[in-house]
C-alpha positions in Angstrom: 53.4 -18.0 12.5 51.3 -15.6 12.6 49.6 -13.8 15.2 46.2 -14.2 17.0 44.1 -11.2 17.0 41.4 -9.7 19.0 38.6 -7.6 17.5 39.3 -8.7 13.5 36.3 -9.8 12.0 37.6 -8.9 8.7 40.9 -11.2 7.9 41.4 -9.9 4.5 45.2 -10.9 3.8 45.1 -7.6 1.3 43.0 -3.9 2.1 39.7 -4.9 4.3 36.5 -4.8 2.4 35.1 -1.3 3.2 31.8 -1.5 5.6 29.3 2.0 4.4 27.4 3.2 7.2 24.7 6.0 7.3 22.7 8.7 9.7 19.9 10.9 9.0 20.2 14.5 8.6 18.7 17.2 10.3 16.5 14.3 12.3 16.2 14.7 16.2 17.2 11.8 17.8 19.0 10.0 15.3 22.9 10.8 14.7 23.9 7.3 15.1 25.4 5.9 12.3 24.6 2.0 11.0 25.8 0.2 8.6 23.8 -0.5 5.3 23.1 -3.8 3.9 26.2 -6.0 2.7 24.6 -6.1 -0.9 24.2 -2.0 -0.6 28.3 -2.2 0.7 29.0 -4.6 -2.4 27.2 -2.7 -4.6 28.9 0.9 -3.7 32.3 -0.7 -3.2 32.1 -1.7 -6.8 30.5 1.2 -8.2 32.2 3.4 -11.0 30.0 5.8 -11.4 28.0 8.3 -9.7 25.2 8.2 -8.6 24.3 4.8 -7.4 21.2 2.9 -6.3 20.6 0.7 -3.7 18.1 -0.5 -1.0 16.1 -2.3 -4.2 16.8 0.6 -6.1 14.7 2.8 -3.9 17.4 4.5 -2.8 20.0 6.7 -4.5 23.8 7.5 -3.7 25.3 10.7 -4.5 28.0 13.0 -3.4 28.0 11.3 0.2 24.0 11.9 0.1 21.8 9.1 -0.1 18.0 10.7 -1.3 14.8 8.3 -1.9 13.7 8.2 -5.4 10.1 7.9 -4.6 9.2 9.3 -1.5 9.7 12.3 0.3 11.9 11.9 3.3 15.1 13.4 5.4 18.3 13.1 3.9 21.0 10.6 5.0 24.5 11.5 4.8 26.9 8.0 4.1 30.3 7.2 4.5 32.8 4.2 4.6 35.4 2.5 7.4 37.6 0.0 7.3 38.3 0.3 11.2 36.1 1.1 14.6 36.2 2.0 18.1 34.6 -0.6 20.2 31.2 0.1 21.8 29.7 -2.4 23.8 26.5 -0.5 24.5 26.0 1.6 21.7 27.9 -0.6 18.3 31.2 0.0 16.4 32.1 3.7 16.3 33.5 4.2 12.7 36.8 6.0 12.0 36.2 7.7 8.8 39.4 9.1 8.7 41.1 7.9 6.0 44.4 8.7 7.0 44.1 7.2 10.4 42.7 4.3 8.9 45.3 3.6 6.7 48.3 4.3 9.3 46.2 1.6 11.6 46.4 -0.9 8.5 49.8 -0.5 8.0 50.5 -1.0 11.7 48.4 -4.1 11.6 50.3 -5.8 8.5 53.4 -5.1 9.6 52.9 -7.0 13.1 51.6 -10.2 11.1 55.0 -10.0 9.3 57.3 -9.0 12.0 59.9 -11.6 13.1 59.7 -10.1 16.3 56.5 -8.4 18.1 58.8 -6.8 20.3 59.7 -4.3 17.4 56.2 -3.8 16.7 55.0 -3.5 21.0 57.5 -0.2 21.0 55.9 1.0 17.9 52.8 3.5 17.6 51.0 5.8 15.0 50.0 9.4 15.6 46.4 10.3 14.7 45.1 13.2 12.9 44.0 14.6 16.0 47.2 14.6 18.0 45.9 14.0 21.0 45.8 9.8 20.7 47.6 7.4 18.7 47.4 3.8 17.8 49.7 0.9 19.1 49.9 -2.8 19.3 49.4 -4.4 22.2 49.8 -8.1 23.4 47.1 -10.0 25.7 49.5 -12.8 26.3 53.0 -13.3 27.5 54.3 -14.9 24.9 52.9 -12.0 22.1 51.0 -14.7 19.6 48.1 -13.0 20.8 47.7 -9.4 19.7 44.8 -6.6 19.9 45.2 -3.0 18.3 44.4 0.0 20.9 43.5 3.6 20.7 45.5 5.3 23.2 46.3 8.9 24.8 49.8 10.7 23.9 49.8 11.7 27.6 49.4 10.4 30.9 45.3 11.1 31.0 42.8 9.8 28.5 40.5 7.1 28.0 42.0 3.8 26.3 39.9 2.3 23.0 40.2 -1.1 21.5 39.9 -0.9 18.3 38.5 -3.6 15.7 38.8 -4.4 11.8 35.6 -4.7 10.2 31.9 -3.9 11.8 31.4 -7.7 12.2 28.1 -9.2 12.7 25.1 -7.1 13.1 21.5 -7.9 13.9 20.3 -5.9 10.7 16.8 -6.6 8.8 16.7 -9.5 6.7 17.8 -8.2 2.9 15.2 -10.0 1.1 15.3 -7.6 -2.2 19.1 -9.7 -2.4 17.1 -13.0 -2.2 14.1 -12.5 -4.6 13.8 -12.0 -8.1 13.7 -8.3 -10.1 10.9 -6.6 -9.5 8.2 -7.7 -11.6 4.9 -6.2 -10.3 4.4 -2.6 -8.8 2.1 -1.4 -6.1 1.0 2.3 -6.0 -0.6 2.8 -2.5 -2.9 5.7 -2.3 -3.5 6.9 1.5 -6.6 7.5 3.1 -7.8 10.4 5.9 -5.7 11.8 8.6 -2.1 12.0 6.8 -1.3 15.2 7.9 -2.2 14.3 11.3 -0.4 10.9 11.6 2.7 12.4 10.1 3.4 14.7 12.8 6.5 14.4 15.0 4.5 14.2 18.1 2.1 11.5 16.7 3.5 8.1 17.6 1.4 6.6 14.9 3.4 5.3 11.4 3.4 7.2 8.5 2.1 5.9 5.0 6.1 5.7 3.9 7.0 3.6 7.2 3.7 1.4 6.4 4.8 0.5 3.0 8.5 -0.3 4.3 6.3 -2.7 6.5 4.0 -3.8 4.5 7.2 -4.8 1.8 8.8 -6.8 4.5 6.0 -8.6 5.6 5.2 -9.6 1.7 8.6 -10.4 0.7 8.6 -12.3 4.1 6.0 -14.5 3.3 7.2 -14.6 -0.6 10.4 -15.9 0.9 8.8 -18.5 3.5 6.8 -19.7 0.7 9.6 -20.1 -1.6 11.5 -22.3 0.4 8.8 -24.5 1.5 7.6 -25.0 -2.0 11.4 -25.5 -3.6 10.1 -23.4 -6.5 11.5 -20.8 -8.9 12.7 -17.8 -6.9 9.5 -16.0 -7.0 10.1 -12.1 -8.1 9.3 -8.8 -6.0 6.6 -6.9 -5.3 7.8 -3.3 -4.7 5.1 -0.8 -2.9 5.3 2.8 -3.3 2.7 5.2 -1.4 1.1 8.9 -3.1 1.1 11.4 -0.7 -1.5 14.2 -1.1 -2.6 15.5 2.2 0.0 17.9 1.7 -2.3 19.6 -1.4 -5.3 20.1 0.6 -3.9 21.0 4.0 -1.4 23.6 2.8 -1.3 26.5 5.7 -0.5 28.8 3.4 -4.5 28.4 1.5 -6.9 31.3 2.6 -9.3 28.3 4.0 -7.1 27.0 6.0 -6.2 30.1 7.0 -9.4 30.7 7.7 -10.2 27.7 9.6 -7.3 28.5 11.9 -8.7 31.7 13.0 -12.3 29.8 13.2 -11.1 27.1 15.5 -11.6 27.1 19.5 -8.4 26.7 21.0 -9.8 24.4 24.2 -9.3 20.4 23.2 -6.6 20.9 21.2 -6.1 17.3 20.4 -10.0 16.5 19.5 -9.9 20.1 17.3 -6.6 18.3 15.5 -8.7 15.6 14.8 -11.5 16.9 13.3 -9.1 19.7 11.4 -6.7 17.0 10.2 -8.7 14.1 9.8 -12.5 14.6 9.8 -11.7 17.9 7.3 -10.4 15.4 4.3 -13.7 13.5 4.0 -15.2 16.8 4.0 -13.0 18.5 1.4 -13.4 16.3 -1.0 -16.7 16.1 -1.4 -16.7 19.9 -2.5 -15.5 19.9 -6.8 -12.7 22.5 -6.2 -10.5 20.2 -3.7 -11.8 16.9 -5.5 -10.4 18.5 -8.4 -7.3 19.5 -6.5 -6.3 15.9 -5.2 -6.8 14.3 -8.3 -4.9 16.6 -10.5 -2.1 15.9 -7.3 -2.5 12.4 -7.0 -2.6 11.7 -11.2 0.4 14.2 -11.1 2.6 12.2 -8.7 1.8 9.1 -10.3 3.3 10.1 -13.6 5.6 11.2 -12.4 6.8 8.3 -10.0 5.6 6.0 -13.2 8.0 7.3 -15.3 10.8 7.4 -12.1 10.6 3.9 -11.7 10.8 2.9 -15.4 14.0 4.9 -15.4 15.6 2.6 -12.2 14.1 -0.4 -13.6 14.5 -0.2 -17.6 13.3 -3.5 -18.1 10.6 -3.7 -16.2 7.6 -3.1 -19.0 10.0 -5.4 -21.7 9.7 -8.3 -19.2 5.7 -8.2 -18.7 5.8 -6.1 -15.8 2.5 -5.0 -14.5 1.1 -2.0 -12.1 -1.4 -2.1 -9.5 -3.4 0.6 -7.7 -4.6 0.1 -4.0 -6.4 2.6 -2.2 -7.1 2.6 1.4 -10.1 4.7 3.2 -10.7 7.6 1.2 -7.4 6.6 -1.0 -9.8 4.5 -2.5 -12.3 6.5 -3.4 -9.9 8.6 -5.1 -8.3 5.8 -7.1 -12.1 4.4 -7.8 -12.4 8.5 -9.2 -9.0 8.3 -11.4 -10.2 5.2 -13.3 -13.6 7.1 -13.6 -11.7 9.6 -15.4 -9.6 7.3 -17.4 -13.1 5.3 -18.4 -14.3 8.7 -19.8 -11.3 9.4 -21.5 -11.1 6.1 -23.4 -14.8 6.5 -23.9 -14.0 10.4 -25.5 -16.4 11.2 -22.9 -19.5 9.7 -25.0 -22.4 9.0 -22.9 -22.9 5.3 -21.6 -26.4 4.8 -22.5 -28.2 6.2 -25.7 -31.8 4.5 -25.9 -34.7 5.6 -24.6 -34.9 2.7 -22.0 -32.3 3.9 -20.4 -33.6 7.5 -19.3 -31.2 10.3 -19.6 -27.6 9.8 -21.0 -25.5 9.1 -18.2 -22.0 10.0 -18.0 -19.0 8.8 -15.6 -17.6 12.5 -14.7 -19.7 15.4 -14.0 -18.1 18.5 -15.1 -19.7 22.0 -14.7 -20.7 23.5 -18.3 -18.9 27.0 -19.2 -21.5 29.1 -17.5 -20.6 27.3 -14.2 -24.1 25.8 -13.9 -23.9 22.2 -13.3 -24.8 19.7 -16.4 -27.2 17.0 -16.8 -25.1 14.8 -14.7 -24.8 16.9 -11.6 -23.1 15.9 -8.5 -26.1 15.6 -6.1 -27.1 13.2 -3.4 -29.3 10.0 -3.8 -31.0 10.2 -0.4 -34.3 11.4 -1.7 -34.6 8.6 -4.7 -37.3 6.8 -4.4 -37.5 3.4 -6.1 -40.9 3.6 -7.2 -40.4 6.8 -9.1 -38.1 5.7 -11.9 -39.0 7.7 -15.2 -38.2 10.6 -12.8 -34.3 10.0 -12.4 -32.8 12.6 -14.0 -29.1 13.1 -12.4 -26.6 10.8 -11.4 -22.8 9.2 -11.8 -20.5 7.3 -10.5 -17.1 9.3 -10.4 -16.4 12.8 -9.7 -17.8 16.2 -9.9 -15.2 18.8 -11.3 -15.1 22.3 -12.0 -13.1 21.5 -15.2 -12.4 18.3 -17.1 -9.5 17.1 -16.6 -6.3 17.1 -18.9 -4.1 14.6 -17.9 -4.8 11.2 -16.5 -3.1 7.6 -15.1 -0.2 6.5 -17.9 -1.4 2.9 -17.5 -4.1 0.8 -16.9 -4.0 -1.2 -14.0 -3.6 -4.9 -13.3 -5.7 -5.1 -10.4 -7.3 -2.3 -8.0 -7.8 -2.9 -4.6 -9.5 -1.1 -2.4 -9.1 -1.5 1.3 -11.7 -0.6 4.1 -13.1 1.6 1.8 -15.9 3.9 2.2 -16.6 3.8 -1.5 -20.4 2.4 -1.2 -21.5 4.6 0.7 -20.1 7.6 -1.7 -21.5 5.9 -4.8 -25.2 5.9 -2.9 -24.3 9.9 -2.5 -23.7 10.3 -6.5 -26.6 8.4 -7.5 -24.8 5.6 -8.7 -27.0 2.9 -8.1 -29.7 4.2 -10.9 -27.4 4.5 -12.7 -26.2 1.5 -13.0 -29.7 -0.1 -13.1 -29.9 2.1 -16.5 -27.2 0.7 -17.7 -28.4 -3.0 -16.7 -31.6 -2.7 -18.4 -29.8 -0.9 -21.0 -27.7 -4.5 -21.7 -31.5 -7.0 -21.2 -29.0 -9.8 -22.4 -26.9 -12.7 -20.9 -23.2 -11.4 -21.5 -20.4 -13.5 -22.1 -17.9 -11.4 -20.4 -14.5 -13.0 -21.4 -13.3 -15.1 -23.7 -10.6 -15.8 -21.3 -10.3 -19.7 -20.0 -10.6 -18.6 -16.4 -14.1 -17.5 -17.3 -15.5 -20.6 -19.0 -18.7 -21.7 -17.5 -19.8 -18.4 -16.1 -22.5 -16.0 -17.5 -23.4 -12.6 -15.8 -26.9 -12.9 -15.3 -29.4 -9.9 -16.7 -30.1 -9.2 -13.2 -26.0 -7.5 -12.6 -24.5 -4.5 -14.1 -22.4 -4.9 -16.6 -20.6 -1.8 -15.7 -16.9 -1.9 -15.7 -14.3 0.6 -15.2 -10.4 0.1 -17.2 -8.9 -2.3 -15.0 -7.8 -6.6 -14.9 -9.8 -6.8 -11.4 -11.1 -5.3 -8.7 -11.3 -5.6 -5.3 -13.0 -4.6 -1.9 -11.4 -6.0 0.9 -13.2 -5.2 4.3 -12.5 -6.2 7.9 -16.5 -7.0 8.9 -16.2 -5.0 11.7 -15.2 -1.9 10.2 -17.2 0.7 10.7 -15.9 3.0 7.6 -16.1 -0.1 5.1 -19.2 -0.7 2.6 -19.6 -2.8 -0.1 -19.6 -2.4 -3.3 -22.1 -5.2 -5.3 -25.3 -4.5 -3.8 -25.1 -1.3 -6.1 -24.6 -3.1 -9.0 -28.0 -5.5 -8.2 -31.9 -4.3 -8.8 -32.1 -1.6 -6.0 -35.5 -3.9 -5.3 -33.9 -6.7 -5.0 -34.4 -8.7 -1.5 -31.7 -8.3 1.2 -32.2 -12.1 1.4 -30.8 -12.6 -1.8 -27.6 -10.4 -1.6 -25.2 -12.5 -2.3 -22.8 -12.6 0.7 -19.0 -11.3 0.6 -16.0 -13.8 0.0 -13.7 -14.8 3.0 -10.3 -14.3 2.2 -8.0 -17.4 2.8 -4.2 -18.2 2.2 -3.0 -19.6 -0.8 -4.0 -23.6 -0.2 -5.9 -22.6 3.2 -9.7 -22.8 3.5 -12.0 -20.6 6.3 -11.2 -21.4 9.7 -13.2 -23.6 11.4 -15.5 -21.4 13.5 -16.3 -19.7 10.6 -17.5 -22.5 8.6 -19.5 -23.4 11.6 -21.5 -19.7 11.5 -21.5 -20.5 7.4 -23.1 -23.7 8.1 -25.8 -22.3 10.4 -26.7 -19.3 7.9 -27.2 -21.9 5.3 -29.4 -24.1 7.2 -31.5 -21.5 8.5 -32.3 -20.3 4.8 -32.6 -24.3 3.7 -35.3 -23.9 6.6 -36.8 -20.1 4.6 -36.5 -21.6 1.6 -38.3 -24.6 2.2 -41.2 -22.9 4.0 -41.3 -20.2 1.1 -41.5 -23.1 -1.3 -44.6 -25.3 0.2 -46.4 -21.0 0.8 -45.6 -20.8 -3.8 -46.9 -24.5 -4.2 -49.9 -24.0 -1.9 -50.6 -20.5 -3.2 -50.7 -21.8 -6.9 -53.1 -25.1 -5.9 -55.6 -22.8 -4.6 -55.3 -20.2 -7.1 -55.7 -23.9 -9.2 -58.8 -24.6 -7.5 -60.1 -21.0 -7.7 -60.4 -20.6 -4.0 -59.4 -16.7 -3.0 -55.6 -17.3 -1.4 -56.0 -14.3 0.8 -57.7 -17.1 3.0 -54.5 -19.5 3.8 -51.5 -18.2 5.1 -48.4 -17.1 2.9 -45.0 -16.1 4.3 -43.3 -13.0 4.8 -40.5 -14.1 2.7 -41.0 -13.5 -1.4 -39.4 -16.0 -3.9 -36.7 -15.9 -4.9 -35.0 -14.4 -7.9 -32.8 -16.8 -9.3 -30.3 -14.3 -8.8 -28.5 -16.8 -7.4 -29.0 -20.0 -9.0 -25.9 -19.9 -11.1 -22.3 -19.1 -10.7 -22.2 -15.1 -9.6 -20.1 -12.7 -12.0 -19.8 -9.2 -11.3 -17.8 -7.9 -15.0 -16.7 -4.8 -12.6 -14.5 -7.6 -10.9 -12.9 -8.5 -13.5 -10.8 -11.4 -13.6 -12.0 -11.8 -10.1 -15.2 -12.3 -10.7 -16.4 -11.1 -7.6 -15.6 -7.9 -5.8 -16.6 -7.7 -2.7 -14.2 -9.6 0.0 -14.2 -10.0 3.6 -11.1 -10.8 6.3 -11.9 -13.8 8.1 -12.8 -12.1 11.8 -11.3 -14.1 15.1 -13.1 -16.8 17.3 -14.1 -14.2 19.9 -15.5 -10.6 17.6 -17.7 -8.6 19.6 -18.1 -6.0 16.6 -17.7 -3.5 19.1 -21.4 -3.1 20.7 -24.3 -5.5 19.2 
């Protein structure tokens, strides 16, 4: 019969299955070594060929390396064990010598075939490093229970047990193994502060450790849903982030340089915000670094584009599709690439020609050869004045460059998403919103805007844009209390049109899940206190119009402050900017107690 054993967790009757464990390289703090994912172990165990992916195919092994294939990130060295040292505070210690691994082996099958343990008690293995070697022992008189120890050649040392296998571990959930191939992809663009938050002595998470979170936490709730639903497996979503805080705070750039030597050197901290984070905003509002951070962004994603068709070689064969999201000023630069690839696809013709529509306005404003700014300069909107129309003579809604730009996005997006996004606000500072009004009374029609199914019903009313830019949707999702978010569809409305009849922003809500409750309850009172507007603004129109009936001057009665409505929005809203969306503009639903900071 054979023997009992302490410590196996692998019971393999032939060679143990080989456990791969990795450690960072060069990274303070982190030389211990953990074991990858038992799909990642299966998957290098049977690999032939080198390199190999794994983690999802994020991840690449090679020549005991293991390098990320779309981010930039410390190096991990990996190896394999079959057998550890036991550590009950700090996990199994591998032994990754091969030769001592295999000695312990043989040691271990020839006690479960020994007729007698004795023979096996008085035996032992030297190890490679002479100074231990490994021996049966017995935790029972009678030997039919056995554990394997790690013991000193001499009279001094520490004793080791020793175990087969890592056994269990309380690793992260391997949901790549338990979803489908990766069907959609996610290019995250960051916002300000980067090269602030990526600092070692920042305890704040980096744009790469945000999207291994925000992965999770989708293919979490892609999991939970699947299983409650006892649906198709649903396929994954894989996120990968553009760096390019790197391009514009380069040290080695005469104005950083230069900002260095300008920068007081009391409040360190508060002088590292405003040089690391404030700065960005700043920067790329001038053409040259604008220029600069989409010629890097557009870069990286071509790059990374092509990358992860070459991993997942299927991916555009099986109706794969690409997203861009952009958060904080990530958006206004993914708002700016699609800008770019609008004029490209337009061959950079203007988007209004008739006289109605004022002077021909353009998506990109590029300076002309002699470095004077064109008829679509980059300028701010503050001074417009809405009365003074015939007068607008600059504006656009994407970027102001030195040069026009060669190279653009490879694809056109499914959806764009921006998040928190300051986007509004830089779109007033271009002069985009006469611009778009040119373009509205440009288009004095009712506009089918799809033929698509989805869209049967709706009409975009004469009174909203019909600008677009080359994406299936867009959106601006908000938290209401963020003080860096603005919206987005005012701009495309009559810039006289009344606040009262802005339409407001959508809640977001789960899949099958409505607003919460005290929400509907501050809904509720809006609508009721413009039921109680309206109705007063209706009996002021019906009075006003008897007496102007009867002839009688209607400066004499009483009128309200509140001026008729538009109709704007007395039919189904439809911003074609949105897309398949419809609308653009989206709002998270805020808690029960919200103080928006200070009222």
């Amino acid at each position: 019969m054979s023997p009992q054993w302490e410590g196996v967790f692998d019971h393999s009757i032939g060679s143990p299955e080989p456990v791969w464990l990795a450690r960072w390289i060069n990274k303070p703090g982190t030389n211990k070594w953990l074991p990858l994912s038992p799909a990642d172990c299966n998957t290098l165990n049977k690999g032939t060929t080198d390199p190999v992916l794994i983690e999802g195919g994020r991840s690449t092994v090679s020549n005991g390396r293991i390098f990320y294939n779309f981010v930039r990130g410390a190096e991990r060295e990996v190896d394999y064990a079959t057998w550890f040292i036991v550590d009950e505070e700090n996990g199994p210690i591998p032994i990754f010598d091969k030769g001592d691994a295999e000695q312990i082996e043989a040691l271990y099958h020839a006690a479960n075939k020994a007729d007698h343990i004795q023979e096996i008690l008085d035996k032992d293995v030297l190890l490679q490093d002479g100074q231990y070697k490994a021996k049966v022992v017995k935790l029972n008189s009678n030997g039919t229970k056995l554990a394997m120890r790690k013991v000193p050649t001499g009279w001094i040392g520490t004793r080791y047990q020793l175990q087969r296998g890592y056994g269990a571990y309380d690793g992260p959930v391997d949901y790549d193994t338990m979803l489908g191939p990766v069907r959609h992809l996610v290019f995250v663009v960051h916002g300000i502060g980067e090269h602030f938050f990526s600092k070692e002595d920042v305890k704040w998470p980096s744009i790469v450790e945000a999207m291994d979170k925000m992965r999770r936490g989708v293919q979490e709730k892609q999991v939970e849903g699947w299983e409650e639903s006892k649906g198709p497996c649903p396929d994954r979503i894989e996120f990968i982030p553009i760096e390019w805080y790197n391009k514009l705070h380069d040290s080695s750039t005469s104005l950083m340089r230069s900002l260095r030597a300008t920068t007081l050197q009391t409040i360190p901290a508060l002088r590292s915000i405003a040089n690391d984070v404030i700065l960005d905003v700043l920067l790329y509002m001038t053409p040259a670094f604008c220029e600069a951070t989409l010629e890097c962004v557009t870069s990286q994603l071509t790059e990374l584009y092509h990358k992860f068709l070459h991993v997942h070689p299927d991916f555009l064969s099986q109706d794969g599709t690409i997203s861009l999201m952009g958060h904080s000023l990530g958006s206004v630069i993914v708002w700016d690439l699609l800008s770019i690839l609008k004029d490209k696809e337009t061959k950079g013709k203007p988007q209004c020609r008739t006289e109605s529509c004022g002077p021909q306005i353009h998506g990109v404003a590029v300076q002309s050869e002699d470095g004077q700014s064109n008829e679509v300069g980059y300028q701010a909107y503050a001074g417009y004045d809405i009365t003074m129309d015939a007068e607008i003579q600059m504006g656009t809604w994407g970027p102001s460059l030195t040069k026009p730009l060669d190279q653009t996005i490879p694809f056109r997006p499914h959806s764009t998403i921006l998040l928190g996004s300051p986007l509004g606000l830089f779109l007033t500072l271009r002069g985009a919103h006469p611009v778009f009004d040119a373009i509205r009374r440009n288009h004095k029609v009712i506009l089918e805007p799809s033929s698509d199914a989805s869209w049967e019903g709706l009409k975009v009313t004469s009174e909203i844009s019909p600008f677009s830019l080359p994406t299936g949707s867009l959106f601006n999702i908000f938290h209401p209390s963020d003080p860096v978010a603005y919206r987005i569809e005012p701009l495309l409305l009559p810039a006289d049109l009344d606040p009262e009849n802005l339409p407001t922003p959508l809640y977001l809500t789960a899949l099958g899940k409505s607003v919460r409750l005290h929400i509907k309850a501050k809904q509720l009172h809006s609508q009721l206190r413009k039921s109680v507007l309206d109705t007063k603004n209706s009996w002021n129109v019906l009075l006003t119009s008897a007496v102007t009936a009867l002839k009688i001057d209607s400066t004499t009665c009483e009128a309200g402050d509140s001026a008729p409505s538009n109709g704007i929005l007395s039919q189904p809203i439809v911003f074609p900017l949105g897309g398949t969306s419809k609308r653009i503009d989206f709002s998270l639903q805020p808690g029960v107690i919200d103080n928006e900071y200070i009222r």
